[in-house]
N, C-alpha and C positions, 0 to 999 in steps of 0.2 A: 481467482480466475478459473472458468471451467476448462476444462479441456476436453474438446468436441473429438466423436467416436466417427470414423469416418463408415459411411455403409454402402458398398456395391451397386445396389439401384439406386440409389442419390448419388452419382460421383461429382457432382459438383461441389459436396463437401469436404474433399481431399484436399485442394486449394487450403480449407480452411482450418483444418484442422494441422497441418503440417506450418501453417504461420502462427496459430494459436500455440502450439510444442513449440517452435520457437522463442516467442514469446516468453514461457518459463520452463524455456530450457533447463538454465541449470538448479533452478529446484528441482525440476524435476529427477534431473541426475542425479544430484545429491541425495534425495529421496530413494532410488533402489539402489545407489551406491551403498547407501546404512544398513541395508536391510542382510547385507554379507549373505546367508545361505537362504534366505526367504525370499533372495532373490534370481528369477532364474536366469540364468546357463548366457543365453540370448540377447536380452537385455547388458547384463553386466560386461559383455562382451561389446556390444554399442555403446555405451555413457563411458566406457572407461578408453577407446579410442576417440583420436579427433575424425578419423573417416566418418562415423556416424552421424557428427553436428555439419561436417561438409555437405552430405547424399543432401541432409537436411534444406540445406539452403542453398543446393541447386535444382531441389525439386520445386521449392519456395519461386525460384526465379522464374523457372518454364512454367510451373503449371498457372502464373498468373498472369502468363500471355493465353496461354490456354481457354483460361477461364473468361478472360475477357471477350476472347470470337464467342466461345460457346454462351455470354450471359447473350451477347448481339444475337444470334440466331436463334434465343430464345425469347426475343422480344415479342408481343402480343400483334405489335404493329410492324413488323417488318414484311418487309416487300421481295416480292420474288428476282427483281433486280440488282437488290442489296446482295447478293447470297453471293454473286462471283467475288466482287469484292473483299469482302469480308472472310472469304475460305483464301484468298488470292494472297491479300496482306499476313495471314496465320501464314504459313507456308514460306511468302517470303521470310518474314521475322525469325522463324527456326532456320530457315537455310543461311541465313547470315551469321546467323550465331556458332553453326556446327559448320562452316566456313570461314570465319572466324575464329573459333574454339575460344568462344566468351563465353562461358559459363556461370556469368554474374559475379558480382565485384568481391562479395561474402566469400563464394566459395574459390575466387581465385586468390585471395587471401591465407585461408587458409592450407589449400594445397601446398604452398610457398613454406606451410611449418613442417609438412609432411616428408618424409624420405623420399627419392629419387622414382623411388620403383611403383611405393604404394601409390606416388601423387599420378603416374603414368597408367595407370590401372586404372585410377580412381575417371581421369579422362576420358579414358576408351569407353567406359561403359556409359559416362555421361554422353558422348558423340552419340554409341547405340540407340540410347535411350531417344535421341532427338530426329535420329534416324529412323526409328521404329514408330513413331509417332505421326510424320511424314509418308510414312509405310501405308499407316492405319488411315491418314486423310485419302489420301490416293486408291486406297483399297473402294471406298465406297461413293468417294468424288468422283475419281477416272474410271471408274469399273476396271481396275489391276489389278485385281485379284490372283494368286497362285495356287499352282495344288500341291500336293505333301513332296512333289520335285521341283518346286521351283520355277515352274514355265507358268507361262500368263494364262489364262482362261478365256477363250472367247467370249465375250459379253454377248448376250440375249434381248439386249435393249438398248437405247440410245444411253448414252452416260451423261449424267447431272449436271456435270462440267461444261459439256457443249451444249445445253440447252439455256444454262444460267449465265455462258459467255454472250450465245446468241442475243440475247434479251437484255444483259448489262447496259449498253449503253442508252436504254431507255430511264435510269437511273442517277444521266448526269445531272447537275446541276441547270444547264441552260437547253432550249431544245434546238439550237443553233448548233450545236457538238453534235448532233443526232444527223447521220448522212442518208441518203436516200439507199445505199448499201446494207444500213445497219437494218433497215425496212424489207428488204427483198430474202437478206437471209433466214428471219423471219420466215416469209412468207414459204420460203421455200423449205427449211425445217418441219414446220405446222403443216405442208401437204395443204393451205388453206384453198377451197375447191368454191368455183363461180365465184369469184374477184375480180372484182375488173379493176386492174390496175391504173387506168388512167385518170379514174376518178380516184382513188387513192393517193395518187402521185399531185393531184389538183388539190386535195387537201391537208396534206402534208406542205407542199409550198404554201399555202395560204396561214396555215398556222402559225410556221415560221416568218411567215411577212408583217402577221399580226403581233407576234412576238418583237419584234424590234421595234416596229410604231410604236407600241408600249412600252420599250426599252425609250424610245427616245424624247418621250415627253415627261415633262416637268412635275405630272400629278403622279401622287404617289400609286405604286399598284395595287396595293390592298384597293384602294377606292374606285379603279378601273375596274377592279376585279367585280365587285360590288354592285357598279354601275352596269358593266354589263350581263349581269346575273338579272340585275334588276329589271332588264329590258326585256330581258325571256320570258314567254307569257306561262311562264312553270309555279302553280300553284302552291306545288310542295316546298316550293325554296320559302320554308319560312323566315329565315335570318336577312334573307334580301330583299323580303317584303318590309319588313322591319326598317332595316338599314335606311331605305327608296322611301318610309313614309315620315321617321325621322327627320332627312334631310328637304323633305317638302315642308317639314312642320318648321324648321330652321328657315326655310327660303321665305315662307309664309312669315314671320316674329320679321326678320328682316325688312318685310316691304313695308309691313304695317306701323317698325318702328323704322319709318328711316333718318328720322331729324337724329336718333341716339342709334349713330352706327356706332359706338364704342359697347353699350351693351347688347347689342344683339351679336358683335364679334364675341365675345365672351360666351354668351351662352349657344355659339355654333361651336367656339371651341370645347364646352364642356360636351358636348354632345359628342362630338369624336371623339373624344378623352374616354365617355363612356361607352362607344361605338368599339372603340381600340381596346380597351380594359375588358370585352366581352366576349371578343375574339379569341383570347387568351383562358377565359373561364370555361368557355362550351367548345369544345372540338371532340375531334376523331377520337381521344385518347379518353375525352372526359363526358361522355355522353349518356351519361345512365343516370346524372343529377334531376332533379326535380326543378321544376322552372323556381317555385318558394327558397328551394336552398342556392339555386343563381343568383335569385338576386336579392338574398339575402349576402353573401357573398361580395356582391355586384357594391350596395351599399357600404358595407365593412373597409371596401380598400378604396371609395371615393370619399368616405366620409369622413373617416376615420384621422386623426393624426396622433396617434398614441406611437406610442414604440412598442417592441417587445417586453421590454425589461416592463414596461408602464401597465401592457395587458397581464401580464404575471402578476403582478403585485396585486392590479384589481381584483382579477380571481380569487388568491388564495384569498383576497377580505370578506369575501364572499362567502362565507358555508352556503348556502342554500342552493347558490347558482356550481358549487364542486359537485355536490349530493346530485344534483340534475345531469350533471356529465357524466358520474361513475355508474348512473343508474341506467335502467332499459326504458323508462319514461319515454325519451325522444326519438323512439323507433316506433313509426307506425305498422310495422309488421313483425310478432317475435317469433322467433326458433321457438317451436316444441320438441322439448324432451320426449322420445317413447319406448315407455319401460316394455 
């Protein structure tokens, strides 16, 4: 197993590379433990205490809360709603912990083999460290910043925090949770200039009126949704065009067979079956595919009843169809190399 070099402007691979040391810890010590004077000074002084495998795996524990806000706010798709949340929940999670003083399960284990004095050292600077951390959110969340004395810095700008709070509860789940409050603070944050708020106010209630009629009927909402996209005379909605001429072509196989309603049920439900299955293939996330590789795709998981283990095994029987994967053949576009 390699062991990953962790590097300053990637700090996301600290995380990884202190779970991977883990991981083979003690080869590893063993390894400059051997090397008696070839090894130096620093090290032989870490592998040969337990404080060392402790720092280890309470850095292990913190930095993979860490890690996990920072992979969230590094998502392609996230939303400027999502940000209070997500800085809100980090924050809490260290404060509980250095309130707590859990330091994860590893390194409270070990502390427990350690002397009195060293395991109470060993503490204090894991606290710091969680403290210091919480320092460092706050520094460029709240705008709290300090200067080389210790007093706060007047900020120069509105701070991130109160614009991301502002804005959060457009973020919940239902838009019934969303108060006419959550709208004005808005309003009044953003300085937003010729607004007339009582037309605003008339559609924000309407939305939410609409929102519950829809909550309270029987047809699923994907197909509400669908249906009423479909009514909008929006030329660009092509998936809804799609959707609206599909389900004419269903309504249509239905009248003309009506003596065998048992097969025309069938194939209205494969049509939502493939309606549902394509909703899933072409989104927000996955939109730079070719219509040929959708529904090529599209066919593969309606057609298909292989398993995995079944499409492996076909493969490997295959040289010719391996040779066409590992090759650059099935790109219609290559990278040029330029010397």
């Amino acid at each position: 197993m390699v062991i990953l070099k962790h590097i300053k402007i990637r700090w996301l691979s600290l995380y990884i590379s202190i779970q991977r040391l883990l991981m083979v810890f003690n080869p590893v010590k063993d390894y400059f433990l051997s090397r008696d004077d070839d090894c130096p000074e620093e090290l032989k002084v870490f592998f040969s205490s337990e404080e060392g495998h402790c720092i280890l795996s309470f850095l292990e524990h913190i930095l993979y809360i860490i890690q996990k806000a920072n992979l969230k706010l590094q998502r392609r798709y996230l939303a400027a709603v999502s940000l209070h949340q997500i800085i809100t929940d980090l924050k809490f999670n260290l404060q509980q912990r250095l309130n707590s003083s859990f330091f994860g399960t590893s390194s409270r284990l070990k502390l427990s083999r350690l002397d009195p004095e060293s395991a109470e050292k060993l503490k204090f600077s894991f606290a710091r460290f969680i403290e210091r951390v919480i320092e460092y959110i706050d520094e460029y969340y709240l705008l709290k910043k300090k200067d080389k004395n210790g007093k706060l810095i007047e900020p120069k700008c509105i701070a991130p925090s109160l614009l991301c709070e502002v804005i959060s509860p457009f973020g919940l789940p239902t838009i019934n949770e969303i108060t006419w409050d959550n709208v004005t603070k808005c309003i009044e944050l953003f300085q937003i200039k010729n607004l007339n708020e009582d037309d605003l106010f008339n559609e924000f209630t309407e939305i939410q009126s609409l929102f519950i009629s829809i909550q309270n009927k029987n047809i699923l909402l994907y197909e509400q949704v669908q249906s009423y996209i479909a009514n909008k005379s929006n030329p660009n909605i092509y998936l809804a065009t799609l959707t609206k001429n599909s389900l004419d072509k269903t309504t249509e196989v239905e009248q003309d067979n009506g003596d065998d309603s048992t097969k025309d049920s069938i194939v209205a439900k494969e049509i939502r079956k493939c309606l549902s299955t394509m909703k899933h293939l072409y989104d927000d996330q996955r939109n730079r595919m070719s219509t040929d590789l959708i529904a090529a795709e599209l066919k593969i998981r309606l057609s298909s009843s292989l398993s995995c283990t079944q499409v492996y095994d076909f493969c490997l029987s295959k040289p010719h169809l391996l040779k066409l994967i590992h090759s650059s053949e099935k790109y219609c576009i290559k990278k040029k190399r330029i010397i």
